[in-house]
N, C-alpha and C positions, 0 to 999 in steps of 0.2 A: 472396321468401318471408319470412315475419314469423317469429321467431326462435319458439320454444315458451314462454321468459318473459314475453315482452310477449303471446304469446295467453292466457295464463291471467292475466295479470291484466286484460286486457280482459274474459275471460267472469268474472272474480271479481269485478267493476264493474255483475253485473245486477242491477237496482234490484227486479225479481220475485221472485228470488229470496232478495235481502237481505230482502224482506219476511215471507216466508215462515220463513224459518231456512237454507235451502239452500247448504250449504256446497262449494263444489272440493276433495279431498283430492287427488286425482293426476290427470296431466293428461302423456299422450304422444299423440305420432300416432297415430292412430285409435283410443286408448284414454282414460276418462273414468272417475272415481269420483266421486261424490259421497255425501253426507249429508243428516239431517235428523232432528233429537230431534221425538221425537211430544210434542204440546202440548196442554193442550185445547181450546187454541182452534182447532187444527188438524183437532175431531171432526166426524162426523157426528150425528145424533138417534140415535143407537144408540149414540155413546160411543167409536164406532171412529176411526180416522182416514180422513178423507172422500177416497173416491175420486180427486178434483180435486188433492188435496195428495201423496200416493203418484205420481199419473202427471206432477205438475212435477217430482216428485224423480225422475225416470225423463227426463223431458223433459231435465233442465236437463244430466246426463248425456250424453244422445245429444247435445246441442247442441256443448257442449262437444267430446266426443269427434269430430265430424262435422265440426267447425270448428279441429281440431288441427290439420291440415295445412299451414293459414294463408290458403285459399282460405275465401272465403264460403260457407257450404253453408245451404242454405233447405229447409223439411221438405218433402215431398212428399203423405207418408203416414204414419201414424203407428196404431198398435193396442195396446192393455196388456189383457192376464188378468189378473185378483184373482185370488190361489190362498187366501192366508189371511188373516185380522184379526189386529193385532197392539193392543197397549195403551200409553192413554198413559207416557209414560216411556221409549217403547221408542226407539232409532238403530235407523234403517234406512239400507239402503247400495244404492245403484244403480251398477252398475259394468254400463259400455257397452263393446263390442268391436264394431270394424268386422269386417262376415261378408263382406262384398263390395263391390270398388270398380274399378267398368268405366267409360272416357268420364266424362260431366258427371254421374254419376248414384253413389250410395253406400247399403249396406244395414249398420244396425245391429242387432244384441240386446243388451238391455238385462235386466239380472238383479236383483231387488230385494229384498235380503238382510234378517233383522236380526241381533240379535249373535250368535246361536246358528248363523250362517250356516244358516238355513232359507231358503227362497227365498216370498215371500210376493205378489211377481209379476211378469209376465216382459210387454216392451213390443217392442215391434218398429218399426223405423223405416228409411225410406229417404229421402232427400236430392237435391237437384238441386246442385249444386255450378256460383256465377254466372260468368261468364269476367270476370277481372281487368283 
């Protein structure tokens, strides 16, 4: 088993998310926080923050969170709700909780805050976990 240090800075080594802004704040067993300052280059034609960049900050999250264990986990399924548009300027916070973990297989939710802790959308994900 890979110690919790060396996993977070392996997932703090992803080149998508460096691109992006996507940052690791916390990082335990089957739990995941991440970041992300809204930018404008990160809008849609409307000014908002484009759907694609909201469910990587969700993604990058569950990935993390799903991969804390030290086992490989590979997504299976994956679903987000938009509940609200937020503006640029704004941090949002995606903090992933494992809801369930049977056999080779793991269920997250994933909560996508911003600083007012309002919840702006919720992603749901499940995992096949590979054999080492």
């Amino acid at each position: 088993m890979t110690s919790i240090d060396a996993i977070k800075e392996h997932v703090e080594n992803d080149p998508y998310c460096e691109t992006l802004g996507i940052e690791l704040v916390d990082l335990e067993p089957g739990y995941a926080r991440t970041e992300l300052a809204v930018t404008s280059d990160l809008t849609n034609f409307h000014g908002t923050p484009h759907g694609g960049a909201i469910y990587s900050l969700a993604d990058a999250a569950f990935a993390a969170a799903s991969n804390s264990h030290g086992d490989t986990a590979v997504a299976l399924e994956t679903n987000v709700s938009y509940l609200e548009a937020v503006d640029v300027g704004s941090i949002l916070t995606a903090t992933a909780e494992e809801t369930h973990a049977g056999g080779r297989t793991a269920e997250y939710k994933v909560a996508v805050t911003d600083e007012a802790d309002d919840r702006v959308a919720t992603f749901r994900g499940r995992v096949y976990v590979l054999e080492q």
